[in-house]
Structure formats: C-alpha cells, structure tokens
PDB file with one MODEL, atoms N, CA, C and O in Angstrom:
MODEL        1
ATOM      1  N   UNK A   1       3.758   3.580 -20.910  1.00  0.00           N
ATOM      2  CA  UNK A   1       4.001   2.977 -19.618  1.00  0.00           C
ATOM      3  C   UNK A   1       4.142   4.043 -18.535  1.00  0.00           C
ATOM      4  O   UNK A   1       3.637   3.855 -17.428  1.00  0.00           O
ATOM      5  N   UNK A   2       4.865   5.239 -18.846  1.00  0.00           N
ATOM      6  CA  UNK A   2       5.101   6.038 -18.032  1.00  0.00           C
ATOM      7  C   UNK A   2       3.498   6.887 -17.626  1.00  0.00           C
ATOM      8  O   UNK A   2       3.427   7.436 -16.526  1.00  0.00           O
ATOM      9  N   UNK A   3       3.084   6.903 -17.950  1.00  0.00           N
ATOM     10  CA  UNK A   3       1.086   7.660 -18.210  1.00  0.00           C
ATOM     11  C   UNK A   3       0.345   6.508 -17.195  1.00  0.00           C
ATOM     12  O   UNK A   3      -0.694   6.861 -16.638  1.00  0.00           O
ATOM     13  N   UNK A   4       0.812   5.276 -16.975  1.00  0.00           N
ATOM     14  CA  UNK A   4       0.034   4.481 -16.192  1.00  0.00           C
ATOM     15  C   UNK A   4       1.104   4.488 -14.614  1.00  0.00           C
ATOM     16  O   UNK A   4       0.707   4.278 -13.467  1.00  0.00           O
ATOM     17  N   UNK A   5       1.953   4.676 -14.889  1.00  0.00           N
ATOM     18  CA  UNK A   5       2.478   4.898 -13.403  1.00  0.00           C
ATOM     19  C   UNK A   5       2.329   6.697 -13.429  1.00  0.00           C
ATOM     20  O   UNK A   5       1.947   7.166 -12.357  1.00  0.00           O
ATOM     21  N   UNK A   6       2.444   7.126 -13.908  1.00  0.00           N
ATOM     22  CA  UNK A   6       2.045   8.809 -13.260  1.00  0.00           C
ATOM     23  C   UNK A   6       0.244   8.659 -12.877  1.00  0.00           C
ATOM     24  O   UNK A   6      -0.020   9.402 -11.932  1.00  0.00           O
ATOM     25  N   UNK A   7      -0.578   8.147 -13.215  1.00  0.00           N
ATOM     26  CA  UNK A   7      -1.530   7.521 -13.159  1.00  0.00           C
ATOM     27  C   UNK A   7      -1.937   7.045 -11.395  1.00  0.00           C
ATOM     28  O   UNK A   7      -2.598   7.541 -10.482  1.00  0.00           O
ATOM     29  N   UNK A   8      -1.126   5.839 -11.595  1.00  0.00           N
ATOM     30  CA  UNK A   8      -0.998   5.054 -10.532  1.00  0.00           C
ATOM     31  C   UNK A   8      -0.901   5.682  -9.041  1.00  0.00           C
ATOM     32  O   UNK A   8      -1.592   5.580  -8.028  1.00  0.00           O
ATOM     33  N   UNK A   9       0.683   6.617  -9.501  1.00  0.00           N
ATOM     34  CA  UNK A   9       1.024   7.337  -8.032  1.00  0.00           C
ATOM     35  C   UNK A   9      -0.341   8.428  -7.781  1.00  0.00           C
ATOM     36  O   UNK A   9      -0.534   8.615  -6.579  1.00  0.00           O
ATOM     37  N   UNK A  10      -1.170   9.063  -8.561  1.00  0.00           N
ATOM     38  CA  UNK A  10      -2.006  10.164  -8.367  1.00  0.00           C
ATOM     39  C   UNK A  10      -2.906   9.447  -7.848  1.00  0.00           C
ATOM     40  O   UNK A  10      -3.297   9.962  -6.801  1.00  0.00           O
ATOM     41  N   UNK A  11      -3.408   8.520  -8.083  1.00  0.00           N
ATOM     42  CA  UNK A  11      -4.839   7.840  -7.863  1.00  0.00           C
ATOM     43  C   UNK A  11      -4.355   7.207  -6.333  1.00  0.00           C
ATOM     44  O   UNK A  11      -4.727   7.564  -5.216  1.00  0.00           O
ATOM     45  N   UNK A  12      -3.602   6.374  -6.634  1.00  0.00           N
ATOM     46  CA  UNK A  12      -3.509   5.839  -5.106  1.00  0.00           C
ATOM     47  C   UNK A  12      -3.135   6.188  -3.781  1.00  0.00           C
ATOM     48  O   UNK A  12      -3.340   5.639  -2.698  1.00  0.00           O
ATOM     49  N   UNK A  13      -2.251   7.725  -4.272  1.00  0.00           N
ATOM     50  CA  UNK A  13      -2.096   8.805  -3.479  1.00  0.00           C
ATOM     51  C   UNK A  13      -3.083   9.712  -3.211  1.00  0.00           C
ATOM     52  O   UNK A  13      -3.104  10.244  -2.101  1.00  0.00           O
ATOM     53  N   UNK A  14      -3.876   9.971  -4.009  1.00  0.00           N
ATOM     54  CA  UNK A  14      -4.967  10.563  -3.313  1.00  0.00           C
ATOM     55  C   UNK A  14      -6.080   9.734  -2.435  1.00  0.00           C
ATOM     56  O   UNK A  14      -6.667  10.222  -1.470  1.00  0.00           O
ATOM     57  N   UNK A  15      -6.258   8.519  -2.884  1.00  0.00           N
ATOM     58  CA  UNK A  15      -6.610   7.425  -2.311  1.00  0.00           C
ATOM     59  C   UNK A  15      -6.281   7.512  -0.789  1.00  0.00           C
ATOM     60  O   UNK A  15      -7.125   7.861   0.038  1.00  0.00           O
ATOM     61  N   UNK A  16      -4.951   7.161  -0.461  1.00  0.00           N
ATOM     62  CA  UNK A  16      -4.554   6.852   0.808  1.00  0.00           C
ATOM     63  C   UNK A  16      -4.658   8.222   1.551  1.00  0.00           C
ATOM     64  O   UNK A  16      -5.071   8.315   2.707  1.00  0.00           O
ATOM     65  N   UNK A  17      -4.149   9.533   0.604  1.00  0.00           N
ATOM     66  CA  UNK A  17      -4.108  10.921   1.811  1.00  0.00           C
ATOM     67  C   UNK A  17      -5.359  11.342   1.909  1.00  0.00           C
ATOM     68  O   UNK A  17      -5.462  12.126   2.853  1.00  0.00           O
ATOM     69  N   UNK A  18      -6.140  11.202   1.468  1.00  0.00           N
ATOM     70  CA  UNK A  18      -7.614  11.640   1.743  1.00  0.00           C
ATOM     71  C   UNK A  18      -8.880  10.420   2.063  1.00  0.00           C
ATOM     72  O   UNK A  18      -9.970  10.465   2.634  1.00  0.00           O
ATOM     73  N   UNK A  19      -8.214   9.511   1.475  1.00  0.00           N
ATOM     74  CA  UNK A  19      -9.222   8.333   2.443  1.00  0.00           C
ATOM     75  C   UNK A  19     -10.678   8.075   2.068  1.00  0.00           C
ATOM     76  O   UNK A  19     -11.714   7.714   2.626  1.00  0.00           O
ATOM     77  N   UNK A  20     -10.088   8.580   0.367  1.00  0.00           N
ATOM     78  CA  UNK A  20     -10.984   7.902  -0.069  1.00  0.00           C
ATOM     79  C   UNK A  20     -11.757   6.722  -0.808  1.00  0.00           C
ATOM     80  O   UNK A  20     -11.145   5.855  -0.183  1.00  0.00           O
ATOM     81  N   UNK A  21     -12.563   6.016  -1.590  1.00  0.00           N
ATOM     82  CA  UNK A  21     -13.074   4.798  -2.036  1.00  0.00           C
ATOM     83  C   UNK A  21     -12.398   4.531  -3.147  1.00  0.00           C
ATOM     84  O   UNK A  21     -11.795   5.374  -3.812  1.00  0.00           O
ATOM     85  N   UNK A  22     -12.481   3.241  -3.410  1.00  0.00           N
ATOM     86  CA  UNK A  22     -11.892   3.354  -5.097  1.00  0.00           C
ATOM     87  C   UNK A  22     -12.744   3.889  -6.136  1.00  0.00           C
ATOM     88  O   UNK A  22     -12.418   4.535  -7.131  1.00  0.00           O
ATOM     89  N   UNK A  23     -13.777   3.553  -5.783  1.00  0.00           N
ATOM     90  CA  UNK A  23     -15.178   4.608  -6.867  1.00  0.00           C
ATOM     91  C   UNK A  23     -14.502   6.295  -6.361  1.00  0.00           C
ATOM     92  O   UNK A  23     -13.493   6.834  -6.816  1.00  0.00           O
ATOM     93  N   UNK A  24     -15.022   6.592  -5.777  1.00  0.00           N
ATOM     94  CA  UNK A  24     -14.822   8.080  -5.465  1.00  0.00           C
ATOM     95  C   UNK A  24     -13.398   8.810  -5.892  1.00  0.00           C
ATOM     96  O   UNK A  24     -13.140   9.984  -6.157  1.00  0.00           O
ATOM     97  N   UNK A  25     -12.568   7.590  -5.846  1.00  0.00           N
ATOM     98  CA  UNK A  25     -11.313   7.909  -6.659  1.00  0.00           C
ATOM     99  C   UNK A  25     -11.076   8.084  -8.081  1.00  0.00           C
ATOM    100  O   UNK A  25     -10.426   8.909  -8.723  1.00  0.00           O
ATOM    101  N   UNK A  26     -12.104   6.623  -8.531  1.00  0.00           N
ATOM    102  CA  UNK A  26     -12.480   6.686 -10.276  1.00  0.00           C
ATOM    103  C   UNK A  26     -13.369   7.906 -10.393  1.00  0.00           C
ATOM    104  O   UNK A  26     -13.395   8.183 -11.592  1.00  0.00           O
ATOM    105  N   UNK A  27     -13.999   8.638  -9.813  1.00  0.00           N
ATOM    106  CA  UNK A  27     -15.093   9.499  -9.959  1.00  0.00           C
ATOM    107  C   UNK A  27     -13.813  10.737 -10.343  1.00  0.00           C
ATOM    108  O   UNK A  27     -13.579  11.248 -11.438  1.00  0.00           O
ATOM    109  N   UNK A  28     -13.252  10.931  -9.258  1.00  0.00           N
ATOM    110  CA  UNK A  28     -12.033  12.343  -9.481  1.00  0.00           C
ATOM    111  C   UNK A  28     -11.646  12.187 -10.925  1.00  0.00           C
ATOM    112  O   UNK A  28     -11.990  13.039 -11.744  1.00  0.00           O
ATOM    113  N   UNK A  29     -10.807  10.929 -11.335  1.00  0.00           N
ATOM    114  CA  UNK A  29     -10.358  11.104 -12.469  1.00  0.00           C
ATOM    115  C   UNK A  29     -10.800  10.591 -13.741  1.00  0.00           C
ATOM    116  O   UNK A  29     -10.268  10.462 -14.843  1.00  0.00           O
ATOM    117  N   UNK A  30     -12.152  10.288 -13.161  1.00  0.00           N
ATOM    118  CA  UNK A  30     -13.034  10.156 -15.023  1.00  0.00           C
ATOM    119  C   UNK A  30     -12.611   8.952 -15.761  1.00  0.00           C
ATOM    120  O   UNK A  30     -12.450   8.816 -16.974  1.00  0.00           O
ATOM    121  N   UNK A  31     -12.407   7.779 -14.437  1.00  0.00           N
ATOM    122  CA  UNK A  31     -12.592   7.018 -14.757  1.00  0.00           C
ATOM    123  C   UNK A  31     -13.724   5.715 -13.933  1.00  0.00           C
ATOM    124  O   UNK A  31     -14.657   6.021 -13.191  1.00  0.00           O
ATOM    125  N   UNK A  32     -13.401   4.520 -14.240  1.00  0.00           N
ATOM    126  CA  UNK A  32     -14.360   3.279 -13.180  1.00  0.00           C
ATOM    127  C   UNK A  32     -13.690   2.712 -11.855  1.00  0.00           C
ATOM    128  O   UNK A  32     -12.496   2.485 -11.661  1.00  0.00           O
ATOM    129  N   UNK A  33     -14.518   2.581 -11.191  1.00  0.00           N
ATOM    130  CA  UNK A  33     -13.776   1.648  -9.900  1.00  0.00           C
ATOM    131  C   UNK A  33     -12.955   0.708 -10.278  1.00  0.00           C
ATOM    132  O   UNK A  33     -12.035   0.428  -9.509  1.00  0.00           O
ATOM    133  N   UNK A  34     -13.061   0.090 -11.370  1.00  0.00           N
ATOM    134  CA  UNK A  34     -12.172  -1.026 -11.898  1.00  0.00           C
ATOM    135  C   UNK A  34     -10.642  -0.804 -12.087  1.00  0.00           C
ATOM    136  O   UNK A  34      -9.637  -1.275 -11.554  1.00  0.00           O
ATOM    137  N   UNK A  35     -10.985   0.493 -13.480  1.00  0.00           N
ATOM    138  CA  UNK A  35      -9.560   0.943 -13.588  1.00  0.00           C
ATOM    139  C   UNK A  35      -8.823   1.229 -12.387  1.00  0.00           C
ATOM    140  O   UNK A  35      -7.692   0.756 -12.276  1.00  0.00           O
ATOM    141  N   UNK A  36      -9.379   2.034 -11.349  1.00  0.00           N
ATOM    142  CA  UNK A  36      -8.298   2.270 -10.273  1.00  0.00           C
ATOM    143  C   UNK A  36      -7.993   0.999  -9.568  1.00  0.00           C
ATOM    144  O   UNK A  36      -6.802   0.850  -9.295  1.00  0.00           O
ATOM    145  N   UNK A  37      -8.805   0.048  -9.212  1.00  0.00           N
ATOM    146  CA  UNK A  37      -8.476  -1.069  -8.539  1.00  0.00           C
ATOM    147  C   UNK A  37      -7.266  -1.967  -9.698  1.00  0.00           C
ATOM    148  O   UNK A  37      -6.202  -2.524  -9.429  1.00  0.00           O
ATOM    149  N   UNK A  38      -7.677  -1.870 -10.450  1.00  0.00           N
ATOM    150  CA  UNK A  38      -6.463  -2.755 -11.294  1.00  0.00           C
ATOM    151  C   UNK A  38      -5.334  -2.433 -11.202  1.00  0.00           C
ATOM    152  O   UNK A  38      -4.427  -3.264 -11.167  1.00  0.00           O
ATOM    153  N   UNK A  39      -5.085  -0.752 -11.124  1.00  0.00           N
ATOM    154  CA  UNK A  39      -3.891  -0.280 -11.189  1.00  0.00           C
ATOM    155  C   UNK A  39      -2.805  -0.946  -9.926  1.00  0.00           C
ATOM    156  O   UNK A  39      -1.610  -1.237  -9.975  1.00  0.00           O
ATOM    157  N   UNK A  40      -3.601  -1.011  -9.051  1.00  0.00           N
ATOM    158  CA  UNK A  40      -2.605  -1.109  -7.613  1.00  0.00           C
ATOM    159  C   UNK A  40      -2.075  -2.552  -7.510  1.00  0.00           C
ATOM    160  O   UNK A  40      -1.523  -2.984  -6.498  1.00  0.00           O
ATOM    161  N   UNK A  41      -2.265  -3.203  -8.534  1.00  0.00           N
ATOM    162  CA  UNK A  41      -1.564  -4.501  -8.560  1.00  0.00           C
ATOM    163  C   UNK A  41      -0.273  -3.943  -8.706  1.00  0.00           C
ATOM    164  O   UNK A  41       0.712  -4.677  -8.778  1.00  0.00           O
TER     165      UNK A  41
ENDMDL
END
C-alpha cells in the first residue's frame, strides 16, 4: 500500500509541477496512461 501512495505523490507531483500529460507522465515512469490516471482517484 505504501509503494502505491509513494507512487501516487511522484506521479501526480510531477504531473502538476511540470505540466505534464498523463501519458507523458506514464512514459517517465514506465508505466500506461491508465495506471497514472487510476491512481488519482
């Protein structure tokens, strides 16, 4: 549980401070647009 919120805060934090896509976000961390979009529920 703790691996999906350390997860969470990296992705969606880089997300918001750099402004970027949710693909381009899944791209950084080797994963799919999906996974990052799911997370932010």
């Amino acid at each position: 549980m703790s691996s999906l919120l350390a997860f969470r805060g990296k992705s969606l934090g880089i997300k918001k401070k750099e402004g970027v896509s949710y693909k381009e976000s899944g791209r950084r961390f080797g994963t799919g647009k999906q996974a990052i979009e799911r997370v932010r529920v």
